[in-house]
C-alpha positions as CSV (number, residue, x, y, z in Angstrom):
1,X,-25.7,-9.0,54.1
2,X,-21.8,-10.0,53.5
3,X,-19.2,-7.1,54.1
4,X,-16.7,-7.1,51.5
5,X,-13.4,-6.7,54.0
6,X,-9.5,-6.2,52.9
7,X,-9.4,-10.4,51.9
8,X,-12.8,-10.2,49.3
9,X,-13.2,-6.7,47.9
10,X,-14.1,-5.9,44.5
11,X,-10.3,-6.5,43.1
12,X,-9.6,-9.7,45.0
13,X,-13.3,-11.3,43.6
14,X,-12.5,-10.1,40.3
15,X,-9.1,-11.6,40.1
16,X,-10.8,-14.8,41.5
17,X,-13.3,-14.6,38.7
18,X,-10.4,-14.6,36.1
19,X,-8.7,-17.9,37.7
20,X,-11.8,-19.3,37.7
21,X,-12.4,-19.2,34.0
22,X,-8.8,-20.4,34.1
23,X,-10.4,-23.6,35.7
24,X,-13.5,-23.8,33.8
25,X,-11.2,-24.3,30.5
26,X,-8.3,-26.4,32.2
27,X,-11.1,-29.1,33.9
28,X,-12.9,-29.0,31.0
29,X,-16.1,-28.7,33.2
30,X,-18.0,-26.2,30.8
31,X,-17.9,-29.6,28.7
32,X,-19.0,-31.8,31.5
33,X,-22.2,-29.4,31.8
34,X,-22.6,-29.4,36.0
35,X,-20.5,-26.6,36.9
36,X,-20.6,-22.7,36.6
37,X,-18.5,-20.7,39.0
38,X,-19.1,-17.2,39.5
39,X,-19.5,-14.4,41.9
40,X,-23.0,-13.0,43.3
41,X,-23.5,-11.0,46.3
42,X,-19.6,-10.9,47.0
43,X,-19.5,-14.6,47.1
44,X,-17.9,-17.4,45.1
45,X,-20.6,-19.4,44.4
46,X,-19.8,-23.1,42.7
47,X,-23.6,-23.1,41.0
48,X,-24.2,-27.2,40.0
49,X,-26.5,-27.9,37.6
50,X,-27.7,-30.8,35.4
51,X,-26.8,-34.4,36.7
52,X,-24.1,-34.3,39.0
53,X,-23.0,-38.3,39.2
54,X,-20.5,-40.8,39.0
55,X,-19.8,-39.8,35.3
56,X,-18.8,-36.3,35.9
57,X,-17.9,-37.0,39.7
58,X,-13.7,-36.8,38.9
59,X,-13.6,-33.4,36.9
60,X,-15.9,-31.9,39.0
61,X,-13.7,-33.0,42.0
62,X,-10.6,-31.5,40.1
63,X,-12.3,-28.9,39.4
64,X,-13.9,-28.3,43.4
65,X,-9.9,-28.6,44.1
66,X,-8.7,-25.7,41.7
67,X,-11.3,-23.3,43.1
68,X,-10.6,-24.2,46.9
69,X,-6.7,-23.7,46.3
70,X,-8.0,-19.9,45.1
71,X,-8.0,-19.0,49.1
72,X,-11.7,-17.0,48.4
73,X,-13.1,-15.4,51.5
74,X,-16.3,-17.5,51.1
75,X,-17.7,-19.8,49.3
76,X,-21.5,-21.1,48.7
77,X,-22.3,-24.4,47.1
78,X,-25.5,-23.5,45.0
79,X,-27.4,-27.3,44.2
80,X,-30.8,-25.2,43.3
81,X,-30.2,-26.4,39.3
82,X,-29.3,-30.2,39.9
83,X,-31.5,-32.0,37.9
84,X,-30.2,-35.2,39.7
85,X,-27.4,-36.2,41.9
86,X,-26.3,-39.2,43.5
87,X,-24.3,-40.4,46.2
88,X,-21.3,-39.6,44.6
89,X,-22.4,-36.5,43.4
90,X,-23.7,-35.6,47.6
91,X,-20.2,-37.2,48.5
92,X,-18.5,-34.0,46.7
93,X,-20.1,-31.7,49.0
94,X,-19.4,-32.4,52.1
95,X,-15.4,-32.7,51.1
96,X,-15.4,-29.3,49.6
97,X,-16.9,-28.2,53.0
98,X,-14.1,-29.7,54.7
99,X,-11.3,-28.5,52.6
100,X,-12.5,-24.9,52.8
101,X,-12.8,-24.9,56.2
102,X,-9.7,-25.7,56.5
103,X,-8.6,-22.5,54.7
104,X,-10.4,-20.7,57.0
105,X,-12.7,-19.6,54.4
106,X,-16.4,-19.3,55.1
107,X,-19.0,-21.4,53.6
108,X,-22.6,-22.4,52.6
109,X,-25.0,-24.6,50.8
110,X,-28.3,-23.8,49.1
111,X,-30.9,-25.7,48.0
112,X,-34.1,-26.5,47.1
113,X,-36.4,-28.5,49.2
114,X,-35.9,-31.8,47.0
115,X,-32.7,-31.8,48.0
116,X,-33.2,-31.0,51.4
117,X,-34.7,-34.4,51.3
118,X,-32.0,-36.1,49.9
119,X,-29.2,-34.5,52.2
120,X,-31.4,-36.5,54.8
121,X,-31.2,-39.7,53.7
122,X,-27.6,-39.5,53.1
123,X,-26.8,-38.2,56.6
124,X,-25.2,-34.8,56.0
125,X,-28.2,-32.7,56.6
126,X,-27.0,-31.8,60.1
127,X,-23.5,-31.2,58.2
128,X,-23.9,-29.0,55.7
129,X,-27.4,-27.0,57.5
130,X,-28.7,-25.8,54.0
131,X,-30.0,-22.4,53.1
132,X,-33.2,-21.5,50.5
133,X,-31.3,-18.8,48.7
134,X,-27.8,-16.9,48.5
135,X,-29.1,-14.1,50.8
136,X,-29.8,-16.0,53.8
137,X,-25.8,-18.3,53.3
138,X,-25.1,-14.5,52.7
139,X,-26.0,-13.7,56.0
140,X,-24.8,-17.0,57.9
141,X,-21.3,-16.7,56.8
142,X,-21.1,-13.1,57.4
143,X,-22.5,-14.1,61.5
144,X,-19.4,-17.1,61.2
């Protein structure tokens, strides 16, 4: 399981959990209905849900921004409550991946088999090497 170190103890993840909210309001995503940020297992986890699309692509993408610029230890990308998502929608994922590797931040995906599937057929499978369940990203970002 994670280690919570000097950069994502208690204080640090609860502070984050407070800017988060911050976002949450400012993007106006609790409106959009797709995304609920929160903490689990010493994690941020960005939790999708409902249709991620075209039609909620730009907040969500402002939103993805705001949370990256937060500098969290690690993040995991949880898609296990999309109802549906599109190329667009698939097209956020792999940019959030890049821009918080580039902060040196670790990170994961998880998903259910369904999307498995469509992370295939849009060629970032190999890319973003999904997980079944928070415990298991747990475990590959704490191996990084």
């Amino acid at each position: 399981m994670w280690q919570a170190t000097p950069r994502s103890g208690p204080a640090l993840l609860s502070g984050l959990l407070q800017k988060v909210q911050q976002i949450v309001q400012r993007e106006r995503l609790g409106e959009v209905g797709v995304a609920l940020l929160g903490a689990r297992d010493g994690l941020l986890v960005v939790d999708l849900h409902g249709d991620v699309d075209l039609g909620n692509a730009t907040p969500l993408r402002d939103g993805l921004d705001s949370v990256v610029a937060l500098r969290a230890p690690a993040y995991v990308v949880d898609l296990w409550r999309t109802t549906f998502i599109d190329s667009t929608g698939l097209n956020l994922v792999p940019r959030f991946r890049r821009r918080v590797r580039e902060s040196e931040a670790g990170f994961a995906v998880v998903c259910a088999p369904r999307t498995v599937r469509l992370l295939r057929a849009h060629g970032t499978l190999d890319v973003l090497d999904p997980e079944p369940g928070l415990p298991e990203a747990a475990s590959r970002i704490a191996g990084r």
